[in-house]
PQR file with spaces between the fields and no chain letter, atoms N, CA, C, O and H, PARSE charges and radii, in Angstrom:
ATOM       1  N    UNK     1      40.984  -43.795  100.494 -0.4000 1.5000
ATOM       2  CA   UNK     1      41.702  -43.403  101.672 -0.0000 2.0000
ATOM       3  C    UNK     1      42.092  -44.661  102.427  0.5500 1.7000
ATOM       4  O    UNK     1      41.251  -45.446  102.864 -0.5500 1.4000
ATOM       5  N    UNK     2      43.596  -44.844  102.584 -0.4000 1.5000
ATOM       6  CA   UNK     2      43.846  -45.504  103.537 -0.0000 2.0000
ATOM       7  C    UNK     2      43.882  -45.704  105.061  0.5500 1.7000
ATOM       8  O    UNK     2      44.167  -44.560  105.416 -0.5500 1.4000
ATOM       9  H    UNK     2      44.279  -44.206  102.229  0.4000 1.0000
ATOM      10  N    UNK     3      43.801  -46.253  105.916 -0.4000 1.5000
ATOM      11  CA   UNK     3      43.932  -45.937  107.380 -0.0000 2.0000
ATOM      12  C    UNK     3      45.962  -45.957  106.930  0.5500 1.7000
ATOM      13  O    UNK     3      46.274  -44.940  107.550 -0.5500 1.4000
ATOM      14  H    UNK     3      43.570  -47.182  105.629  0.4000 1.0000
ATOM      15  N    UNK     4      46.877  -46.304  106.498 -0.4000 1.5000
ATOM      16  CA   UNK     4      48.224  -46.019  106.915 -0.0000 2.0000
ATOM      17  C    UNK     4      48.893  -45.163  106.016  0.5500 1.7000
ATOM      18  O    UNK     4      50.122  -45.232  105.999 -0.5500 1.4000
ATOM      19  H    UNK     4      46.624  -47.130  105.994  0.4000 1.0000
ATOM      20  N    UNK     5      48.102  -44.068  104.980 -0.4000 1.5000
ATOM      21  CA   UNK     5      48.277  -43.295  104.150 -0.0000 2.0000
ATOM      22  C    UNK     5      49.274  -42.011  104.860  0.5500 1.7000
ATOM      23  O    UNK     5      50.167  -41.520  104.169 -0.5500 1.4000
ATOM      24  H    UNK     5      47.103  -44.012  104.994  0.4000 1.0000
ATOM      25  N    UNK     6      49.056  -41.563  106.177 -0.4000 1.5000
ATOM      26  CA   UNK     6      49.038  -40.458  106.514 -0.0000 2.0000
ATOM      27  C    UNK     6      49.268  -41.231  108.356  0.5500 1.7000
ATOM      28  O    UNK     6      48.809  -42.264  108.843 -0.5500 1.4000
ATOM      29  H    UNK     6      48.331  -41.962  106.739  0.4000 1.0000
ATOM      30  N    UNK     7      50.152  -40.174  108.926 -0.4000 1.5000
ATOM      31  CA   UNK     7      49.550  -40.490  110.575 -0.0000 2.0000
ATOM      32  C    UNK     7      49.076  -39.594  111.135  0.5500 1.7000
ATOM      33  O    UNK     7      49.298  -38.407  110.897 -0.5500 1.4000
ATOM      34  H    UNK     7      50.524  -39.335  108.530  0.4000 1.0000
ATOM      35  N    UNK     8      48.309  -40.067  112.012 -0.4000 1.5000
ATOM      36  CA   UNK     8      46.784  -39.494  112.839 -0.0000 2.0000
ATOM      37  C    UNK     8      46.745  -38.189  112.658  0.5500 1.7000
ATOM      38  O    UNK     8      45.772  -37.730  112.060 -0.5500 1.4000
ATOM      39  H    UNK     8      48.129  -41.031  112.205  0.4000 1.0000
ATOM      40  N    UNK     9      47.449  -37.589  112.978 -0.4000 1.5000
ATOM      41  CA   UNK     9      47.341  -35.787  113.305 -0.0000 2.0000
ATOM      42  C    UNK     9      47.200  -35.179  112.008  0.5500 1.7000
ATOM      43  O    UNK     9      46.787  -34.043  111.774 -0.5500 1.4000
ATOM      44  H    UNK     9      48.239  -37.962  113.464  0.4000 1.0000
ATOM      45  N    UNK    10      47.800  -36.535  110.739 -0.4000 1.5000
ATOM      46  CA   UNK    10      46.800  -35.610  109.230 -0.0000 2.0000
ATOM      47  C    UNK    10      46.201  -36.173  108.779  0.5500 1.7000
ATOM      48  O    UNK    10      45.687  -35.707  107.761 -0.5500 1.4000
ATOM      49  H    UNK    10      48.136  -37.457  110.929  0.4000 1.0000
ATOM      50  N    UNK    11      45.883  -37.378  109.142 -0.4000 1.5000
ATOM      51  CA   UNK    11      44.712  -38.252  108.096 -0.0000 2.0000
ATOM      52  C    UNK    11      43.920  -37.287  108.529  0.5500 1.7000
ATOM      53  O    UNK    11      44.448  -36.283  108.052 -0.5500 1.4000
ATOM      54  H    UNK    11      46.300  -37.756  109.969  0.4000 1.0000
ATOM      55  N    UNK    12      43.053  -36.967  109.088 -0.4000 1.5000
ATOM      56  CA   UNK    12      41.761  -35.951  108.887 -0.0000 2.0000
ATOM      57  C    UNK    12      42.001  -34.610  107.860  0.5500 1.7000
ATOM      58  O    UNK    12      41.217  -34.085  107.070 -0.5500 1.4000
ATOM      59  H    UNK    12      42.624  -37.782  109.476  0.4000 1.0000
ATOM      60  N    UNK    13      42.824  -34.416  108.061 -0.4000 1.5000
ATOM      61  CA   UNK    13      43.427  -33.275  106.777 -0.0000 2.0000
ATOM      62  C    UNK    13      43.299  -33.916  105.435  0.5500 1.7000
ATOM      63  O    UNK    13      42.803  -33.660  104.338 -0.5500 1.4000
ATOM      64  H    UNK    13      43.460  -34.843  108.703  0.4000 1.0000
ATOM      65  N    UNK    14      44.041  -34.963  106.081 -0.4000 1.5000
ATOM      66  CA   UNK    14      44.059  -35.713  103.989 -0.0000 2.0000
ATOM      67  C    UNK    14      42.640  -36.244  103.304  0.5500 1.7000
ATOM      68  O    UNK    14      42.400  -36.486  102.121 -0.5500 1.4000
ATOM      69  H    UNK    14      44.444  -35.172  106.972  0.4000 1.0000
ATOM      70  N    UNK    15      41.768  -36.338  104.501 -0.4000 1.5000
ATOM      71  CA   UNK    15      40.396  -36.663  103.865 -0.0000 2.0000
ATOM      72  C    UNK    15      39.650  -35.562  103.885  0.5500 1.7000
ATOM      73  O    UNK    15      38.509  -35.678  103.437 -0.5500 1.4000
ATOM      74  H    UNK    15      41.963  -36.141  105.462  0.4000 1.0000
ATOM      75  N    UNK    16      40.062  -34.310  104.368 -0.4000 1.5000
ATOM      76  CA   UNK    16      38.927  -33.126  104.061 -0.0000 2.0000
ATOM      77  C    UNK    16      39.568  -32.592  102.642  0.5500 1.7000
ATOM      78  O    UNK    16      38.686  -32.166  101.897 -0.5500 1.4000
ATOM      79  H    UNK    16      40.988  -34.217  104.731  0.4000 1.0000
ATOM      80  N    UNK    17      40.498  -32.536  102.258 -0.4000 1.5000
ATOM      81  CA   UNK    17      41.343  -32.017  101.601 -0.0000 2.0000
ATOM      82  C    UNK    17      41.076  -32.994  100.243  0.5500 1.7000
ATOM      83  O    UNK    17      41.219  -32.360   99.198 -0.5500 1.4000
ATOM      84  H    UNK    17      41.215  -32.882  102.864  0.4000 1.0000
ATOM      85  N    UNK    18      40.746  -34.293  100.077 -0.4000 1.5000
ATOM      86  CA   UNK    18      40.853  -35.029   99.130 -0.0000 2.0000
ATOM      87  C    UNK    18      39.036  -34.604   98.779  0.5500 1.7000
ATOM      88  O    UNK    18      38.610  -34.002   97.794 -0.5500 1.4000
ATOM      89  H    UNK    18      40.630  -34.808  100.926  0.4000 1.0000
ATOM      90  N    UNK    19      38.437  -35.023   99.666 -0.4000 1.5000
ATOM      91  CA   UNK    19      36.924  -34.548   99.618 -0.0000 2.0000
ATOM      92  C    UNK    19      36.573  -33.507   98.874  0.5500 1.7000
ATOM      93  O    UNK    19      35.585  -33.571   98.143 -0.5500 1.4000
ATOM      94  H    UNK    19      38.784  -35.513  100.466  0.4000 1.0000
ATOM      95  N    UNK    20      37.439  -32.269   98.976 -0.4000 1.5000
ATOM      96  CA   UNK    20      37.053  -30.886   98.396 -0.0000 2.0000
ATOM      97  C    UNK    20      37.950  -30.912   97.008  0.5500 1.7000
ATOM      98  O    UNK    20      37.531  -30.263   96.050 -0.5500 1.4000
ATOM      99  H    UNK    20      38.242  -32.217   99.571  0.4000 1.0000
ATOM     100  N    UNK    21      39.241  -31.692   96.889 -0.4000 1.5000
ATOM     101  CA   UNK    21      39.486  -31.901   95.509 -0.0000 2.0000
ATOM     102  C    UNK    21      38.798  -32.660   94.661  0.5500 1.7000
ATOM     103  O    UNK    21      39.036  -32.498   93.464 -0.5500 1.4000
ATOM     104  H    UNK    21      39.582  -32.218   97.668  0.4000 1.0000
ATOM     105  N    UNK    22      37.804  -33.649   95.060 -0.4000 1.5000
ATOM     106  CA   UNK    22      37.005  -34.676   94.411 -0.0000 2.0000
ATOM     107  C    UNK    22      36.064  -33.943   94.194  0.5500 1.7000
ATOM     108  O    UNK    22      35.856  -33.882   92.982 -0.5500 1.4000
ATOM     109  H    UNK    22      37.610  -33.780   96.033  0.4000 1.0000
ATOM     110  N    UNK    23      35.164  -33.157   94.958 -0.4000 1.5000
ATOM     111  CA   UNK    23      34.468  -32.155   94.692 -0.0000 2.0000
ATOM     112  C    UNK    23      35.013  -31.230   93.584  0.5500 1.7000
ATOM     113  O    UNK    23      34.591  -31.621   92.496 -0.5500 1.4000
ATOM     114  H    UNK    23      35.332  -33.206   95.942  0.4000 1.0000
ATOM     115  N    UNK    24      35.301  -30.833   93.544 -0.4000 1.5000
ATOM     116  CA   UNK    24      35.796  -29.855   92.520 -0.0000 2.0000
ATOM     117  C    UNK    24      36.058  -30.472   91.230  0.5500 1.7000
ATOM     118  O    UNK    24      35.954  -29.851   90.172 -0.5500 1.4000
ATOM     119  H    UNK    24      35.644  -30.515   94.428  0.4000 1.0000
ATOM     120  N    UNK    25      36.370  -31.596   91.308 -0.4000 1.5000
ATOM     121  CA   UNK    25      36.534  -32.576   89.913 -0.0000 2.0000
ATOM     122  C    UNK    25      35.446  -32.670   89.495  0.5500 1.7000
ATOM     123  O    UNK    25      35.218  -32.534   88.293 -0.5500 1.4000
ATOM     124  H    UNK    25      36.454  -32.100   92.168  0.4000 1.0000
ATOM     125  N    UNK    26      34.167  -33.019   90.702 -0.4000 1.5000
ATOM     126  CA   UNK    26      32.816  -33.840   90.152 -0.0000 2.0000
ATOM     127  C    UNK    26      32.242  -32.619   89.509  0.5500 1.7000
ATOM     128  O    UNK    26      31.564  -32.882   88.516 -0.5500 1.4000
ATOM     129  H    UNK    26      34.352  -33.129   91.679  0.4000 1.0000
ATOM     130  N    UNK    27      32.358  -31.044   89.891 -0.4000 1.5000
ATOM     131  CA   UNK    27      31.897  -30.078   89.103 -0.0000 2.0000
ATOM     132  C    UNK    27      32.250  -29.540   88.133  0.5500 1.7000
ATOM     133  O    UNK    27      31.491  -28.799   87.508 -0.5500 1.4000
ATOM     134  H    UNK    27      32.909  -30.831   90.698  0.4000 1.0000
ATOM     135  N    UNK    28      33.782  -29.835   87.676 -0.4000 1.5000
ATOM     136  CA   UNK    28      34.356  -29.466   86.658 -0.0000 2.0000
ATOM     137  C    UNK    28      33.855  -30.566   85.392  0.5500 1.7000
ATOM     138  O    UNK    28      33.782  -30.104   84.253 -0.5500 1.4000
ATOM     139  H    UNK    28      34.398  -30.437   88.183  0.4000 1.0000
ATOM     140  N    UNK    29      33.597  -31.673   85.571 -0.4000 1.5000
ATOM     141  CA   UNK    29      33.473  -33.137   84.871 -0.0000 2.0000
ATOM     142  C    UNK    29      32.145  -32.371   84.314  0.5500 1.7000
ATOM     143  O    UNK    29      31.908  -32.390   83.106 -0.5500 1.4000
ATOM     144  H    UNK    29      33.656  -32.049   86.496  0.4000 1.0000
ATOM     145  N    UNK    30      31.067  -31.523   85.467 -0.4000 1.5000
ATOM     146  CA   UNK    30      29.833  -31.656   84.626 -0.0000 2.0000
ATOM     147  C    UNK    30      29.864  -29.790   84.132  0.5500 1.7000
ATOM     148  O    UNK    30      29.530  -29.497   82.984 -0.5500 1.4000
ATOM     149  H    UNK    30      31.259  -31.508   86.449  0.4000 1.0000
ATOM     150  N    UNK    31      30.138  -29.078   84.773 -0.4000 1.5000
ATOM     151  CA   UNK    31      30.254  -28.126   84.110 -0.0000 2.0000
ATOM     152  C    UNK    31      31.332  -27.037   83.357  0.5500 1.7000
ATOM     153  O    UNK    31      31.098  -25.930   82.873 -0.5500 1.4000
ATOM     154  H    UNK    31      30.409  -29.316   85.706  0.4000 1.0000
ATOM     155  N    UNK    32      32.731  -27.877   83.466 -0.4000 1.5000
ATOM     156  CA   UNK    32      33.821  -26.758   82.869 -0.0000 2.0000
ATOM     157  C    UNK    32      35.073  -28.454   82.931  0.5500 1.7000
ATOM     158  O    UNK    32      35.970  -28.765   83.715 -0.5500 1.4000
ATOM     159  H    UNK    32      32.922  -28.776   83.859  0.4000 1.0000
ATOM     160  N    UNK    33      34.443  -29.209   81.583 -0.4000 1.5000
ATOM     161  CA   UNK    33      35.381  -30.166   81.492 -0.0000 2.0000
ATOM     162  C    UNK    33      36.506  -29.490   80.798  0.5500 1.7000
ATOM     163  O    UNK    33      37.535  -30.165   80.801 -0.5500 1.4000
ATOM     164  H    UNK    33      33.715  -28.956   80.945  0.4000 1.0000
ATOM     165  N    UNK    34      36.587  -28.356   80.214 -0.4000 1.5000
ATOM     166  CA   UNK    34      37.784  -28.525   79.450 -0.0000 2.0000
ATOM     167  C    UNK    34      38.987  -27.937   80.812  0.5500 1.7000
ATOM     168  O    UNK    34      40.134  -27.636   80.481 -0.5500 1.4000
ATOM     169  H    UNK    34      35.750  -27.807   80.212  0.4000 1.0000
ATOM     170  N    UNK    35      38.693  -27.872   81.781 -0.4000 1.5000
ATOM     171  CA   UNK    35      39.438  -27.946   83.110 -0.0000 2.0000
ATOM     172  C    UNK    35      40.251  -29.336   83.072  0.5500 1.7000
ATOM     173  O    UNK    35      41.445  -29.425   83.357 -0.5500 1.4000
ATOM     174  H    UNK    35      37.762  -28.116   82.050  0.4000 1.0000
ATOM     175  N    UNK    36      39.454  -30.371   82.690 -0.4000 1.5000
ATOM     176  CA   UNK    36      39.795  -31.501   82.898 -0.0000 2.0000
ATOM     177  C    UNK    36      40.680  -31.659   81.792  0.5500 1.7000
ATOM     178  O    UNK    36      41.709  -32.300   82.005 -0.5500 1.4000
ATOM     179  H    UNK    36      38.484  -30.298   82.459  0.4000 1.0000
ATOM     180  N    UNK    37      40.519  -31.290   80.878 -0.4000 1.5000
ATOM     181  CA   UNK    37      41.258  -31.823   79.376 -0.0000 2.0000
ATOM     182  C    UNK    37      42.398  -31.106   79.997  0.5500 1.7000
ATOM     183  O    UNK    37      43.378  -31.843   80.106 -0.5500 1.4000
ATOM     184  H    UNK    37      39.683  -30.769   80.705  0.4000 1.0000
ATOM     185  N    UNK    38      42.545  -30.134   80.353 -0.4000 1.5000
ATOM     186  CA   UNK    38      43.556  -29.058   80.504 -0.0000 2.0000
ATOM     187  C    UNK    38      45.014  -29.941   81.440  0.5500 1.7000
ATOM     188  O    UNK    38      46.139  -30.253   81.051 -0.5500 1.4000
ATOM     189  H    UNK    38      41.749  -29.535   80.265  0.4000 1.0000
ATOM     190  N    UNK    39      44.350  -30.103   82.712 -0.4000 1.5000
ATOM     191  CA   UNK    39      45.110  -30.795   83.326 -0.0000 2.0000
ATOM     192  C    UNK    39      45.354  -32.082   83.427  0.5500 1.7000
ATOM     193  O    UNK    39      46.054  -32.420   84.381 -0.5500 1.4000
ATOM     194  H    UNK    39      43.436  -29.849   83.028  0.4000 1.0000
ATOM     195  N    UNK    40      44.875  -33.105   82.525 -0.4000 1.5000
ATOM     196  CA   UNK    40      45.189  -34.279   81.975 -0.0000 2.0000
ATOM     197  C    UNK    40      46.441  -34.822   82.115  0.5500 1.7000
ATOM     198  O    UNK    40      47.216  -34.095   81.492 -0.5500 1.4000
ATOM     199  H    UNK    40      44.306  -32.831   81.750  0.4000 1.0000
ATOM     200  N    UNK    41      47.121  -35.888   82.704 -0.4000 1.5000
ATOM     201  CA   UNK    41      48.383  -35.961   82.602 -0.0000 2.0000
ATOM     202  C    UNK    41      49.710  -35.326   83.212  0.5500 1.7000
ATOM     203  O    UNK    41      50.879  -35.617   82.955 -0.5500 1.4000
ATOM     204  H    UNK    41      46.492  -36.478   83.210  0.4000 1.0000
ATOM     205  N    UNK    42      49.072  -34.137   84.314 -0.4000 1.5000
ATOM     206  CA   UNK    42      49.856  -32.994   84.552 -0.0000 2.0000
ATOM     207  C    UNK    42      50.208  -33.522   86.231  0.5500 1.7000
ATOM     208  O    UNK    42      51.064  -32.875   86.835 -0.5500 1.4000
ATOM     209  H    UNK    42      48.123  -33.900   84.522  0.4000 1.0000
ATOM     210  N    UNK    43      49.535  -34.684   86.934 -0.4000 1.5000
ATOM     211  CA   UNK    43      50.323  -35.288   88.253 -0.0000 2.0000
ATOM     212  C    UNK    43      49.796  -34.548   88.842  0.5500 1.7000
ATOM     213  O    UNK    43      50.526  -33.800   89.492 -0.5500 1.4000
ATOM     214  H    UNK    43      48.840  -35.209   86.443  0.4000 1.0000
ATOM     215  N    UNK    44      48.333  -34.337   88.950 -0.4000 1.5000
ATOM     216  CA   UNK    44      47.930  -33.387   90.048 -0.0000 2.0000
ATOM     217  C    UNK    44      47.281  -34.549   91.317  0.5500 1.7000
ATOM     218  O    UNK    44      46.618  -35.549   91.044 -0.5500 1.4000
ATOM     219  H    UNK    44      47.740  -34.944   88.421  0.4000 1.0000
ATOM     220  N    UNK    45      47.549  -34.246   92.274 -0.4000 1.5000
ATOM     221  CA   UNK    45      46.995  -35.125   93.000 -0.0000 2.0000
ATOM     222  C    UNK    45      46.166  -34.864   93.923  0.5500 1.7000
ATOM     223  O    UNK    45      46.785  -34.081   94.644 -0.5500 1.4000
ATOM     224  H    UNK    45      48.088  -33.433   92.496  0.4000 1.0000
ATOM     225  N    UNK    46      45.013  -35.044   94.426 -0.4000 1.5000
ATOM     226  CA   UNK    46      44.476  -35.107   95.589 -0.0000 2.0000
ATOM     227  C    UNK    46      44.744  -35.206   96.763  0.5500 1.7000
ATOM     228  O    UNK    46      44.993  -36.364   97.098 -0.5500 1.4000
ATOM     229  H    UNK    46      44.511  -35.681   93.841  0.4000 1.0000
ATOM     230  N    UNK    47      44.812  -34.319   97.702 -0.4000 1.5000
ATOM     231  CA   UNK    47      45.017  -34.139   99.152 -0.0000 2.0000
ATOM     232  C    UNK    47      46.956  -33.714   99.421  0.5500 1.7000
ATOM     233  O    UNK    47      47.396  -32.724  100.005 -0.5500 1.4000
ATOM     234  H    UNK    47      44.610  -33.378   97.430  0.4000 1.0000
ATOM     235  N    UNK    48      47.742  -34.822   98.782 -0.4000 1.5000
ATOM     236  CA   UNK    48      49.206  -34.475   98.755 -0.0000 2.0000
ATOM     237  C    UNK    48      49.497  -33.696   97.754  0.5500 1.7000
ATOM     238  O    UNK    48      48.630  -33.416   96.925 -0.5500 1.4000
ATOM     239  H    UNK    48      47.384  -35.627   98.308  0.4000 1.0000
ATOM     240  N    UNK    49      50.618  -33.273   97.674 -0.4000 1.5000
ATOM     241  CA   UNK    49      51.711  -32.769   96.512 -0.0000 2.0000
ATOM     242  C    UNK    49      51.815  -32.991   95.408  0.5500 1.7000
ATOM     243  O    UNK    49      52.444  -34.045   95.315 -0.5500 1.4000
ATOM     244  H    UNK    49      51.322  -33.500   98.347  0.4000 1.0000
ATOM     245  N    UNK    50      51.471  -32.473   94.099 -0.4000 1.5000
ATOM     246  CA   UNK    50      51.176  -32.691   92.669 -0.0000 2.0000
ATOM     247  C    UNK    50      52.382  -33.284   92.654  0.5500 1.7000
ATOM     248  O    UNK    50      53.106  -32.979   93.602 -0.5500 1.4000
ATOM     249  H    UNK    50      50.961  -31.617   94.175  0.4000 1.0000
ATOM     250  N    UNK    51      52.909  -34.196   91.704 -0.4000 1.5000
ATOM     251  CA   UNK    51      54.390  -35.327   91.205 -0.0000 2.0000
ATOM     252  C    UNK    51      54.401  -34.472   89.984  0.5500 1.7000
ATOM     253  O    UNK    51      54.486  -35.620   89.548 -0.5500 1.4000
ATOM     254  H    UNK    51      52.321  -34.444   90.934  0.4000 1.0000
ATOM     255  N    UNK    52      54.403  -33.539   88.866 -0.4000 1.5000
ATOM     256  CA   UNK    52      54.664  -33.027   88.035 -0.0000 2.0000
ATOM     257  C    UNK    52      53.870  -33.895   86.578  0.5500 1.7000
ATOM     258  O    UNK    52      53.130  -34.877   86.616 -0.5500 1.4000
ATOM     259  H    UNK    52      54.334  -32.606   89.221  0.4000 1.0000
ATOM     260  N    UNK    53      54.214  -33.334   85.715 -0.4000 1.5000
ATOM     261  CA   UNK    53      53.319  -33.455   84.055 -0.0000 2.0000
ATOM     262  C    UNK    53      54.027  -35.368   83.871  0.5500 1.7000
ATOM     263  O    UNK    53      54.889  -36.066   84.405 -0.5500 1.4000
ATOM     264  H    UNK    53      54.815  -32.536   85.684  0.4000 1.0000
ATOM     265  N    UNK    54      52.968  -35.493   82.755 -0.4000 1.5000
ATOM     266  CA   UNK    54      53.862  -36.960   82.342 -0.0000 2.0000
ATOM     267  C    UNK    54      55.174  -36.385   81.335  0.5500 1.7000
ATOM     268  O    UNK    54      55.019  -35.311   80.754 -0.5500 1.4000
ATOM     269  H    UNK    54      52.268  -34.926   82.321  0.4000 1.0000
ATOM     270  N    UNK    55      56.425  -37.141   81.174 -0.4000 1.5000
ATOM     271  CA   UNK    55      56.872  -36.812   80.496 -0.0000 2.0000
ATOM     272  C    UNK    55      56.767  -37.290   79.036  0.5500 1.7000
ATOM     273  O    UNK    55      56.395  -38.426   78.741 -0.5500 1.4000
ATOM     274  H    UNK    55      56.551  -38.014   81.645  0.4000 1.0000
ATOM     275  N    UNK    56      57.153  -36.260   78.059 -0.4000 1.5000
ATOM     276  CA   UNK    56      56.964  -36.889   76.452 -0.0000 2.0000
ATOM     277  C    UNK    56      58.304  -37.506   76.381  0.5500 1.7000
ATOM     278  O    UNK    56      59.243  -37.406   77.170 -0.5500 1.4000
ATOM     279  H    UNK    56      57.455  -35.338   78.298  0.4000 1.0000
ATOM     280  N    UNK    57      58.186  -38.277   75.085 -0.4000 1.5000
ATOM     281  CA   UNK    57      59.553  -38.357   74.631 -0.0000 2.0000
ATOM     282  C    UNK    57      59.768  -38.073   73.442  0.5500 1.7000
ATOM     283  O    UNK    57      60.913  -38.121   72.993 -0.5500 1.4000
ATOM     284  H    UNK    57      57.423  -38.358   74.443  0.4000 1.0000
């Protein structure tokens, strides 16, 4: 987390919000990795707006 990521009125959003996506990673990692395999590559992001899949060529 940056302090100039976000201004004031959502950085607290973007760190509760990144917190509970990191969470959810750290439980998927130990109990339902193929969550992880699944979305591999797919631009999901933490706290902002997923950017979409990688592309193939």
């Amino acid at each position: 987390m940056h302090e100039d990521e976000a201004e004031e009125g959502k950085l607290a959003w973007l760190m509760e919000q990144r917190a509970r996506e990191h969470a959810r990673n750290a439980y998927d990692m130990i109990f339902k990795p193929e969550r992880l395999i699944k979305n591999a590559g797919r631009g999901l992001r933490q706290g902002y707006e997923d950017v979409g899949p990688v592309r193939e060529r």
